[in-house]
C-alpha beads as a LAMMPS data file, in Angstrom:
LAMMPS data file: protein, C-alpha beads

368 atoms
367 bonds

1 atom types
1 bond types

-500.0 500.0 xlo xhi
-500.0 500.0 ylo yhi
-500.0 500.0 zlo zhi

Masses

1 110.0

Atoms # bond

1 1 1 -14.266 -16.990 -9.147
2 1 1 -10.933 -18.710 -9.767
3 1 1 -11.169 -18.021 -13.149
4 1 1 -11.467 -14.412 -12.933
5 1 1 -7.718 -14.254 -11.699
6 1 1 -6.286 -16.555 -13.808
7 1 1 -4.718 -14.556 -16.048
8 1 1 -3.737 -11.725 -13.487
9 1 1 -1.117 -14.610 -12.159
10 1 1 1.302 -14.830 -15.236
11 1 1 3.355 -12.372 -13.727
12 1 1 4.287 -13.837 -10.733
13 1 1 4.536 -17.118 -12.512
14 1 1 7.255 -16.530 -13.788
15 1 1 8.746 -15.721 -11.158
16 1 1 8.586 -18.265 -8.539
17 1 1 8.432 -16.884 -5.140
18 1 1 11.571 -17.474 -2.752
19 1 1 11.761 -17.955 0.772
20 1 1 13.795 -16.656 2.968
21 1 1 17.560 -17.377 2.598
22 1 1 18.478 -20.640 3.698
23 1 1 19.598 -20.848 7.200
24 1 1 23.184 -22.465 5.940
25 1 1 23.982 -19.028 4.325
26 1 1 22.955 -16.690 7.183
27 1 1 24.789 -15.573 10.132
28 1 1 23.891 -17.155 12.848
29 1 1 23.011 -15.954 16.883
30 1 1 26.206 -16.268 18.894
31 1 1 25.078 -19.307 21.263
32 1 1 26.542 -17.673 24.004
33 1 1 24.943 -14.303 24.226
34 1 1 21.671 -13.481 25.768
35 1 1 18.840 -12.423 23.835
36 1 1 15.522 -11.725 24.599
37 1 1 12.945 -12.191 21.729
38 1 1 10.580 -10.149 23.573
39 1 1 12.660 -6.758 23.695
40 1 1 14.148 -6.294 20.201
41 1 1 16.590 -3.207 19.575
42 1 1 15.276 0.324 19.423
43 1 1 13.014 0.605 16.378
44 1 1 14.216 2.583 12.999
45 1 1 12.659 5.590 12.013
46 1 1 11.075 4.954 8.666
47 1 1 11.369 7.665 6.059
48 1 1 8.676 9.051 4.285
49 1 1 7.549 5.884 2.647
50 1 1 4.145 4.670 0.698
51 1 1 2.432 2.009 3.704
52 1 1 -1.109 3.389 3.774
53 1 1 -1.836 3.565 0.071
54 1 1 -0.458 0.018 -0.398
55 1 1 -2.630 -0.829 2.641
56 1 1 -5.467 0.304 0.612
57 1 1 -4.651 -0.818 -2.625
58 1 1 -4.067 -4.387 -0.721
59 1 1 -7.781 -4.145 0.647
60 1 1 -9.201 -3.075 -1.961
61 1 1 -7.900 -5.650 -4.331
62 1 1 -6.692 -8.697 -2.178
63 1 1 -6.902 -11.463 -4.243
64 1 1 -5.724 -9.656 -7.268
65 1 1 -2.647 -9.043 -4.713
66 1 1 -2.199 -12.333 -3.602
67 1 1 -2.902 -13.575 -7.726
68 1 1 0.198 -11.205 -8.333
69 1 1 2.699 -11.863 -6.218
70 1 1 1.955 -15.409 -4.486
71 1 1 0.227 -17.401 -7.177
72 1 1 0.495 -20.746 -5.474
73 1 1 -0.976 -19.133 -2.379
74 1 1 -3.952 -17.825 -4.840
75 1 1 -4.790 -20.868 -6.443
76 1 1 -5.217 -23.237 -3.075
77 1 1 -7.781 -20.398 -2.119
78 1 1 -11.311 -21.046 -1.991
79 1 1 -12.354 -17.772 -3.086
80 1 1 -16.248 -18.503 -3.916
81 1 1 -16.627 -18.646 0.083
82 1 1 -14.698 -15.273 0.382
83 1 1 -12.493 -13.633 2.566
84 1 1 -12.263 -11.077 5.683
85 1 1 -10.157 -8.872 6.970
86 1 1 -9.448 -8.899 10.801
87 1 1 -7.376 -5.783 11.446
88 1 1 -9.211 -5.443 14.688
89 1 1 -8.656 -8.808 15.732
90 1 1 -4.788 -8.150 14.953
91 1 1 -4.445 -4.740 16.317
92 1 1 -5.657 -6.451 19.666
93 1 1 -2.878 -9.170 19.357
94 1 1 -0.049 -6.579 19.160
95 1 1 -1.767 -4.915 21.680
96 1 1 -1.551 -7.300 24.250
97 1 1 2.508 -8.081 23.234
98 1 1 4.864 -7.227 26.114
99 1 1 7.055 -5.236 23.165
100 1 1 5.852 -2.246 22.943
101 1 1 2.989 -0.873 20.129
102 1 1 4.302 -2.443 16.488
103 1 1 2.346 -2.131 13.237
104 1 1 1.220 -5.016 11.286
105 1 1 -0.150 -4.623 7.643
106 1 1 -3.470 -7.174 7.109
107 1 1 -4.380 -10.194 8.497
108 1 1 -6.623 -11.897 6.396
109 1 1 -9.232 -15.118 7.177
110 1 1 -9.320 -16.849 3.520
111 1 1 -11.401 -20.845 3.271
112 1 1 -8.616 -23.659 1.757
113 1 1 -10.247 -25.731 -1.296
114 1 1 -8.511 -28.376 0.435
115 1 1 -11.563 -29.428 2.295
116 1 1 -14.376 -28.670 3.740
117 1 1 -14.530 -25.397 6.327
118 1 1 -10.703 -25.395 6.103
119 1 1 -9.451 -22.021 7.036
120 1 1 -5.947 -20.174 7.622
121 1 1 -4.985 -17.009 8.489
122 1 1 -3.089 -14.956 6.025
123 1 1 -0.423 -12.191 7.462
124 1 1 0.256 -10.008 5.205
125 1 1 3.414 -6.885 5.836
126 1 1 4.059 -4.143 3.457
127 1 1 7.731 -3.462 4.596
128 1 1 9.786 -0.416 2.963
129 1 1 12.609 0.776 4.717
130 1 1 15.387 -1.502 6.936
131 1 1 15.021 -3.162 10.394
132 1 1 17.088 -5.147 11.916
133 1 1 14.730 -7.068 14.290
134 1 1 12.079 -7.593 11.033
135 1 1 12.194 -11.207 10.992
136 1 1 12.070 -11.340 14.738
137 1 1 8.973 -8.679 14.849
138 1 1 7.290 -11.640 12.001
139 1 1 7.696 -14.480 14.503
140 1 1 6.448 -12.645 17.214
141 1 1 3.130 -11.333 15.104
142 1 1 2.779 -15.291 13.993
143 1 1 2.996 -16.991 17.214
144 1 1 0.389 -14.538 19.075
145 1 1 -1.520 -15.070 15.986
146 1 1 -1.365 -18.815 16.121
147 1 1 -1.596 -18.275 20.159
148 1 1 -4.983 -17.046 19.791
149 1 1 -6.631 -18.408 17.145
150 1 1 -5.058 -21.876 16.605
151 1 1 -5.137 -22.263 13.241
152 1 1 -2.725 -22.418 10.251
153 1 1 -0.989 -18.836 10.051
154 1 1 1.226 -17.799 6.714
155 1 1 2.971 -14.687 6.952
156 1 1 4.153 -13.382 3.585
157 1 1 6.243 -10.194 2.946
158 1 1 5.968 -7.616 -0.041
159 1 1 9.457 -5.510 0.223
160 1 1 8.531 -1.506 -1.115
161 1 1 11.961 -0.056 -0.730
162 1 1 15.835 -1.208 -0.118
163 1 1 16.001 -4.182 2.459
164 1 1 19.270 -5.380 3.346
165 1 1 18.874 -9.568 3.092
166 1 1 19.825 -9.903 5.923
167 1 1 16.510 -8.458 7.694
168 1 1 14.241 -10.707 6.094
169 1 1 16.448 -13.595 6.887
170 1 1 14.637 -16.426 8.842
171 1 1 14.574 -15.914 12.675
172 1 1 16.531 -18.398 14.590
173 1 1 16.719 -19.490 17.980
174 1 1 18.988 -22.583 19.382
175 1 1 20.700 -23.562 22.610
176 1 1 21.631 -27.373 23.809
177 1 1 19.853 -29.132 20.942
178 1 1 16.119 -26.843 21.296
179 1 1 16.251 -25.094 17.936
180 1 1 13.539 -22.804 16.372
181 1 1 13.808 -21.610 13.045
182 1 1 10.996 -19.404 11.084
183 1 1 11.322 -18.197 7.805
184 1 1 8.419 -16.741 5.465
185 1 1 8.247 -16.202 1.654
186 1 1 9.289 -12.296 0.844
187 1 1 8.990 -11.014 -2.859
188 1 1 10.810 -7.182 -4.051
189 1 1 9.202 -5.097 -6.078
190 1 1 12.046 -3.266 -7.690
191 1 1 12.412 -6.814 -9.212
192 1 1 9.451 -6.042 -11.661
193 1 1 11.317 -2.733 -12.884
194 1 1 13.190 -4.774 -15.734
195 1 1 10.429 -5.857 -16.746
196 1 1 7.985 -3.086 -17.533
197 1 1 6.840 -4.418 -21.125
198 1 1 4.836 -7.380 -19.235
199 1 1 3.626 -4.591 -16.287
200 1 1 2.164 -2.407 -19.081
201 1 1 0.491 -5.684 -20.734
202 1 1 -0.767 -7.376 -17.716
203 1 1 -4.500 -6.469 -16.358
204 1 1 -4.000 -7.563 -13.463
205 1 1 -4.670 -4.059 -11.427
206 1 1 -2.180 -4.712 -8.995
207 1 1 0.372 -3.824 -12.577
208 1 1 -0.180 -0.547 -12.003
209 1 1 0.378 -0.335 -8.423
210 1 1 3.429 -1.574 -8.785
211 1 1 4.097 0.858 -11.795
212 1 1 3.349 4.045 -10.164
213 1 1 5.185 2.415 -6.918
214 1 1 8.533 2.303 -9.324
215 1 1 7.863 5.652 -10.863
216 1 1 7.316 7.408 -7.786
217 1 1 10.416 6.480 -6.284
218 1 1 12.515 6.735 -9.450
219 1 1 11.040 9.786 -11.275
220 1 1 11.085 12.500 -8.241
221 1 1 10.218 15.949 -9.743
222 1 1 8.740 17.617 -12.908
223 1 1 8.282 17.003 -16.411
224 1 1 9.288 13.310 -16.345
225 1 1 7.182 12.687 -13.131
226 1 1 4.057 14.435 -14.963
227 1 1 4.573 12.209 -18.441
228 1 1 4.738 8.645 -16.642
229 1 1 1.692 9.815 -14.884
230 1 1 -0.200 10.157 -17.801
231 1 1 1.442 7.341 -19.127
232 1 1 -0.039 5.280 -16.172
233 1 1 -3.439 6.761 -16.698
234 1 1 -3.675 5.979 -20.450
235 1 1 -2.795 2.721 -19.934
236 1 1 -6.088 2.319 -17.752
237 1 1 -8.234 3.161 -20.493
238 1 1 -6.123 1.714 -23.467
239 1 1 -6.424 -1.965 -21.537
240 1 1 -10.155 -1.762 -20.947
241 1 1 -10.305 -1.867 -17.541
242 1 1 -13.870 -1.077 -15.675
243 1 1 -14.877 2.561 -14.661
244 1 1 -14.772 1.384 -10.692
245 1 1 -10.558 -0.272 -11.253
246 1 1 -9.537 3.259 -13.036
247 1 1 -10.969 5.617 -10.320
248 1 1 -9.552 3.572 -7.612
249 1 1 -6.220 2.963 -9.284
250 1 1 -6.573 6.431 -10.382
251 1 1 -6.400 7.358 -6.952
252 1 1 -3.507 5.425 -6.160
253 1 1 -1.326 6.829 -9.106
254 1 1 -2.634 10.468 -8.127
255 1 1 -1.555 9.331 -4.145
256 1 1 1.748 8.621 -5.049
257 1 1 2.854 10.840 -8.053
258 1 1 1.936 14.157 -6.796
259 1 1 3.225 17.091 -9.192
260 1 1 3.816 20.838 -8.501
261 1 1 0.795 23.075 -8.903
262 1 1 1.387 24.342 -12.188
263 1 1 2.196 20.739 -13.663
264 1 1 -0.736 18.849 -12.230
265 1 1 -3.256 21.434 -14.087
266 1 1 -1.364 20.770 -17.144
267 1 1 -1.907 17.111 -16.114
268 1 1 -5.484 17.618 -15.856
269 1 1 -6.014 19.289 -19.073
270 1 1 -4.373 16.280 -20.679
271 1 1 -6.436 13.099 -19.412
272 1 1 -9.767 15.634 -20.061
273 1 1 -7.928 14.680 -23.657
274 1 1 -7.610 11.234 -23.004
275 1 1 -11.419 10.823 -21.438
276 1 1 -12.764 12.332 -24.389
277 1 1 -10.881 10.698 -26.616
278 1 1 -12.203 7.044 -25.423
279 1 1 -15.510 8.422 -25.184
280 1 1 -14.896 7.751 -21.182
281 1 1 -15.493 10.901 -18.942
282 1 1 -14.542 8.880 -15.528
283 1 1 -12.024 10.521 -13.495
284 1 1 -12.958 14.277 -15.308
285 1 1 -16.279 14.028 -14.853
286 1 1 -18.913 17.162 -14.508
287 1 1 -19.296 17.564 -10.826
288 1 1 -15.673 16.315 -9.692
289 1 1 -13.792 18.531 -12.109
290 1 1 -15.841 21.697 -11.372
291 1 1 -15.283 21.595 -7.758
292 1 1 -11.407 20.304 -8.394
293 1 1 -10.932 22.832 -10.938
294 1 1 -13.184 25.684 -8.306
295 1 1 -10.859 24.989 -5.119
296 1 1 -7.837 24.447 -6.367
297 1 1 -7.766 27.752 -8.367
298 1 1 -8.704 29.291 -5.079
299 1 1 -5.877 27.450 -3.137
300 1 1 -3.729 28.401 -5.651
301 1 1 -4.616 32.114 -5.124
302 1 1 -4.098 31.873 -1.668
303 1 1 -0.691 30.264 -1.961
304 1 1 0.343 32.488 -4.162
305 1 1 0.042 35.337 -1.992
306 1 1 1.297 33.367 1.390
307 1 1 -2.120 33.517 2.747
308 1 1 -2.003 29.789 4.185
309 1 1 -5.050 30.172 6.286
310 1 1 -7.133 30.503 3.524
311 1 1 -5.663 27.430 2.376
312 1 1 -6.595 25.734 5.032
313 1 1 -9.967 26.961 5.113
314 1 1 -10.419 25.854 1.114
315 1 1 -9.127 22.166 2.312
316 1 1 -11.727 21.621 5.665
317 1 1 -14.275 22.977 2.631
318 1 1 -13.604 20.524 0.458
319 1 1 -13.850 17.914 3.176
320 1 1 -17.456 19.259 4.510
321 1 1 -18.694 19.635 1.528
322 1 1 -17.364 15.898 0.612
323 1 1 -18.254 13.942 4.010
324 1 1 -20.958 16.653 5.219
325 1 1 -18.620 16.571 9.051
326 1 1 -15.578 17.864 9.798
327 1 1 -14.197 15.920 12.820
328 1 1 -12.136 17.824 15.565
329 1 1 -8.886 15.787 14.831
330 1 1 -8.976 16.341 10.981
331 1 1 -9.566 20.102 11.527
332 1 1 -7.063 20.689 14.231
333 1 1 -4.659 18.510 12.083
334 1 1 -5.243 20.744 9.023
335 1 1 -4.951 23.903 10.791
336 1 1 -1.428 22.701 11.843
337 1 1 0.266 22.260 8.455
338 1 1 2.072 24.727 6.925
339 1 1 3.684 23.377 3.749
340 1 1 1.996 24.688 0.687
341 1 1 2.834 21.137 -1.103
342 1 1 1.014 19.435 2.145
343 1 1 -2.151 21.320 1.631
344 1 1 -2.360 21.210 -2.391
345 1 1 -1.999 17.319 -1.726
346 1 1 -4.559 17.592 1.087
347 1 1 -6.891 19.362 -1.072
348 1 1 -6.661 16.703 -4.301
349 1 1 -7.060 13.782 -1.273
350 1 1 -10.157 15.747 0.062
351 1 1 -11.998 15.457 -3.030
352 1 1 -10.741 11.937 -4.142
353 1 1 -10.646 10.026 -1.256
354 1 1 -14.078 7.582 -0.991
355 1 1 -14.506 7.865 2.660
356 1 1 -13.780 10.051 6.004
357 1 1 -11.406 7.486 7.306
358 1 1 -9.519 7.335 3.672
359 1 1 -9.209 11.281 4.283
360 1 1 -7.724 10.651 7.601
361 1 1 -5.099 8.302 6.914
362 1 1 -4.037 10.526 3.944
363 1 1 -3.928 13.343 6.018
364 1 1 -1.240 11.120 8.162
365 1 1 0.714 10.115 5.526
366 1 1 1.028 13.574 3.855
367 1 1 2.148 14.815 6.736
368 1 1 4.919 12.527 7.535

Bonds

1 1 1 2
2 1 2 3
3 1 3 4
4 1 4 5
5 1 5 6
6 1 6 7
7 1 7 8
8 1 8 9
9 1 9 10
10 1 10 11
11 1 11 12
12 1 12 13
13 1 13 14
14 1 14 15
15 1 15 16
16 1 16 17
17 1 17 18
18 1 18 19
19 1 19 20
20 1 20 21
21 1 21 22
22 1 22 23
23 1 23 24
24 1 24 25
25 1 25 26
26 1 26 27
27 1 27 28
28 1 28 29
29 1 29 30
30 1 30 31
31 1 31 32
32 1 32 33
33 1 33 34
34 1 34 35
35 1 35 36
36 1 36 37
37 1 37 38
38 1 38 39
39 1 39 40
40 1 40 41
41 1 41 42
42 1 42 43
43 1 43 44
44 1 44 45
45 1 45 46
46 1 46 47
47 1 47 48
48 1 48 49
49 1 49 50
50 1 50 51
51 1 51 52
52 1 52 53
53 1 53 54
54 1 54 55
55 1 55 56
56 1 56 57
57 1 57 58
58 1 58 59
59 1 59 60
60 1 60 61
61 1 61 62
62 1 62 63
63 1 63 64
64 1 64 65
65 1 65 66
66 1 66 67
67 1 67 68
68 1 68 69
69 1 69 70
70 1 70 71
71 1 71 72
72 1 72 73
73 1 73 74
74 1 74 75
75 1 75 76
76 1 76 77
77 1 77 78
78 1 78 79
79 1 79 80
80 1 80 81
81 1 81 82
82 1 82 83
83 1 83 84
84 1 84 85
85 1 85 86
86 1 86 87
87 1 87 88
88 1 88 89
89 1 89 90
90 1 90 91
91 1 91 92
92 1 92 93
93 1 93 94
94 1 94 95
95 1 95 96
96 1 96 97
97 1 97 98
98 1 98 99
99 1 99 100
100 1 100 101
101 1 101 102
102 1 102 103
103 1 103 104
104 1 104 105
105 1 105 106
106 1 106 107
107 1 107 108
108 1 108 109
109 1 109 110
110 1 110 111
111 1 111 112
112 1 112 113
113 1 113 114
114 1 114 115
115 1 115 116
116 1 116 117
117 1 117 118
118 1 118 119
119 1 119 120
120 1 120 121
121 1 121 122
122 1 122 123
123 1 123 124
124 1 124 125
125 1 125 126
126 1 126 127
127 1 127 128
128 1 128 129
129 1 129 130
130 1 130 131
131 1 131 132
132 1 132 133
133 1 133 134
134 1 134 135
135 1 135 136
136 1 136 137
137 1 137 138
138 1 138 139
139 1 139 140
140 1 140 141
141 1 141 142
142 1 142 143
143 1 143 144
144 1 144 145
145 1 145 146
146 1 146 147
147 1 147 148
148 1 148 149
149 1 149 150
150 1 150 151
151 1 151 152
152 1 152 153
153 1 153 154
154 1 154 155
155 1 155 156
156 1 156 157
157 1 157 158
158 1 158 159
159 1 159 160
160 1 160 161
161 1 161 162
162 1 162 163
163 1 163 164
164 1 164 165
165 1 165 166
166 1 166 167
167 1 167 168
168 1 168 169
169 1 169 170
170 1 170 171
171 1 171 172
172 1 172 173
173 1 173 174
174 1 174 175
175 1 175 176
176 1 176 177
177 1 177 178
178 1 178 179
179 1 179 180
180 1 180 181
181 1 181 182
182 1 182 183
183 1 183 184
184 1 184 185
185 1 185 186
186 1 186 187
187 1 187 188
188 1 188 189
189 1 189 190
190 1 190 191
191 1 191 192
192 1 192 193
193 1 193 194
194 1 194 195
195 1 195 196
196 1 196 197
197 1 197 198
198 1 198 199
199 1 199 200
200 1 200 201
201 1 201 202
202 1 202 203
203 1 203 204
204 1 204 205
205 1 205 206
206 1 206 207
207 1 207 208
208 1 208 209
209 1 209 210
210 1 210 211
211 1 211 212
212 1 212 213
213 1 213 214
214 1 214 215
215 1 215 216
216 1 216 217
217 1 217 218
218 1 218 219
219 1 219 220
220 1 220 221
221 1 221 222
222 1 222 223
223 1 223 224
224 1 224 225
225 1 225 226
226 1 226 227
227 1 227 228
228 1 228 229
229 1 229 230
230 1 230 231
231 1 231 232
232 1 232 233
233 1 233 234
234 1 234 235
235 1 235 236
236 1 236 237
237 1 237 238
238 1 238 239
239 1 239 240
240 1 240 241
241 1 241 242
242 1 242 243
243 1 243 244
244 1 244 245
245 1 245 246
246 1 246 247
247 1 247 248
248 1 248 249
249 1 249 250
250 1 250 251
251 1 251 252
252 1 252 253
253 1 253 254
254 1 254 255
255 1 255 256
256 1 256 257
257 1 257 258
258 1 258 259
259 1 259 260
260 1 260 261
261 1 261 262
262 1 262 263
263 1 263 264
264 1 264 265
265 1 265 266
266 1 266 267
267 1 267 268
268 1 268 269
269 1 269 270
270 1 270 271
271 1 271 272
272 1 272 273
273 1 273 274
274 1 274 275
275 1 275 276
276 1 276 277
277 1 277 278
278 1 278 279
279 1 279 280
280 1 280 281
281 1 281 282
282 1 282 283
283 1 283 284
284 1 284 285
285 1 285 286
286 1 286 287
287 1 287 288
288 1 288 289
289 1 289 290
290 1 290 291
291 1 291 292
292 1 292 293
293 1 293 294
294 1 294 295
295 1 295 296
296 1 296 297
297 1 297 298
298 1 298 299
299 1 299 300
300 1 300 301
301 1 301 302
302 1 302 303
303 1 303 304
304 1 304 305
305 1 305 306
306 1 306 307
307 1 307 308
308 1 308 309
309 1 309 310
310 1 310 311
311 1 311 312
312 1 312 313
313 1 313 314
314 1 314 315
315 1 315 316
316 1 316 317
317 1 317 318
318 1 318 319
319 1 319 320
320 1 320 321
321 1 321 322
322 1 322 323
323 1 323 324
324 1 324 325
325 1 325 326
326 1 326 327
327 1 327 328
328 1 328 329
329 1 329 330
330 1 330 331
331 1 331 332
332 1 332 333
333 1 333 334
334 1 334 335
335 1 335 336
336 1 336 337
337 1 337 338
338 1 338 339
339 1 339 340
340 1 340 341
341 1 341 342
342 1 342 343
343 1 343 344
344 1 344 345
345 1 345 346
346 1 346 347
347 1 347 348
348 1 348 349
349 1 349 350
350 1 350 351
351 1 351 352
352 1 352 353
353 1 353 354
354 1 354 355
355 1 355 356
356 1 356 357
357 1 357 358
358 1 358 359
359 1 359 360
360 1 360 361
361 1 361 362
362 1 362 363
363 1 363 364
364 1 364 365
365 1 365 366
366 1 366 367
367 1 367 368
């Protein structure tokens, strides 16, 4: 399976990835001042940021992740034995931590070629807005990791949005002689932006969510926002990749580069275009267009004349008629928006998403 990646990793390659600064450089705890590792500052509120489709992205492709942005980590993997995710496992670890409920992004069980039955524990954290107590919050995730598992742990840390250094410096603890100090490898993805020319080339899927990650912060609002969009989504078919890759990265660009009403049906009538012209009717195809094309005009009735409870009503129908159920909490949740832009996003992630659950945490992050 090794070699299926190998040519996803020339990215990162070139770029080796750093670890955290070097303790030398950082400031450093003032050895007379108490500090309990256990009861970090009050926690940030994070704007609206992009965590749960990079969580899903990250599932979905893991090792094309890991190929992309921590080559060396890749290629000590034994990835013929496979991998699993234990999010149940962790959420139980933070769970039973004195500080309070805190989110972690993956933790991963991957096999080491090293030798036989040789297995780690990969932590994985999507991180996009500041913290001051981030490196603190790692070490405490790793050593109740390490705590109840005892194996190998390696915590590694994708940065989304601005970071001050500072926060993902390594975490240090000394007092008469007993010194701790735990750093982790952390990579930046606005580091990629200069070099878009190899993003565009690579086929490595986890290119393009790191394109329509830059675009969607940088390009904000109309025209522009609706051409890199299609930009993204030619460059799907125009690289070859498999039907399955462009409807799930299709739903990641879609997730993240959401366009005004009148804009996205312009958008649609486009990649029809584009799908025709490659002779590759994916993301347009029969039965998800006409109910797309059915609902939304209806929404877009409705919103029109400020009649948001049918717009509601067209979103819970294009999650029953999706996942046959419509579960108390997703209904109740609907029926509590009332941003016309929430429910038009709603309605798209009704009829894309793959699963209930994929609905649900769209309907929290649309909503934040």
């Amino acid at each position: 399976m090794l070699s299926r990646y190998q040519d996803r990793c020339s990215l990162a390659n070139e770029w080796p990835v750093a670890d955290t600064q070097d303790m030398d450089t950082l400031p450093r705890l003032d050895m007379h001042t108490q500090h309990d590792p256990a009861a970090p500052s009050a926690q940030p509120v994070p704007p609206a940021d992009y965590d749960s489709p990079w969580k899903e992205a990250l599932e979905q492709y893991f090792p094309d992740f890991l190929a992309f942005f921590f080559p060396l980590a890749h290629a000590e993997v034994a990835w013929e034995h496979g991998y699993e995710f234990l999010d149940t496992e962790l959420e139980r670890v933070v769970r039973d931590a004195t500080i309070g409920r805190r989110y972690a992004d993956k933790l991963v069980k991957v096999f080491l070629r090293a030798g036989q039955e040789t297995w780690l524990l990969i932590h994985v954290e999507i991180q996009g807005y500041p913290d001051p107590d981030f490196a603190q919050r790692m070490f405490i995730y790793y050593y109740r990791i390490f705590d109840r598992y005892a194996v190998e742990v390696v915590s590694l840390v994708v940065l989304t949005g601005e970071v001050p250094a500072r926060h993902v410096a390594p975490y240090r603890r000394a007092r008469w002689g007993c010194e701790l100090r735990f750093r982790f490898p952390v990579v930046t993805v606005q580091r990629w932006a200069r070099r878009w020319t190899a993003l565009e080339q690579s086929v490595n899927p986890f290119a393009v969510v790191v394109m329509a990650h830059l675009k969607a912060r940088q390009v904000r609002h109309g025209e522009a926002r609706k051409r890199w969009k299609m930009r993204l989504m030619r460059g799907l078919y125009e690289r070859g990749h498999r039907r399955e890759d462009i409807l799930a990265l299709f739903r990641f660009i879609d997730w993240l580069l959401v366009l005004p009403a009148a804009l996205e049906q312009a958008f649609w009538q486009e990649l029809r275009q584009v799908e025709e012209a490659h002779h590759m009717p994916y993301v347009t195809s029969v039965e998800r267009l006409s109910m797309q094309q059915g609902l939304e005009q209806g929404l877009q009735q409705g919103l029109e004349q400020g009649q948001l409870l049918e717009a509601r009503a067209m979103v819970l129908e294009a999650v029953a008629t999706h996942f046959e159920t419509i579960p108390d909490d997703i209904a109740t949740a609907v029926h509590r928006v009332e941003s016309r832009a929430t429910l038009h996003a709603l309605l798209r992630q009704a009829i894309a998403c793959p699963t209930l659950e994929a609905f649900r945490t769209a309907l929290g992050t649309v909503q934040s």
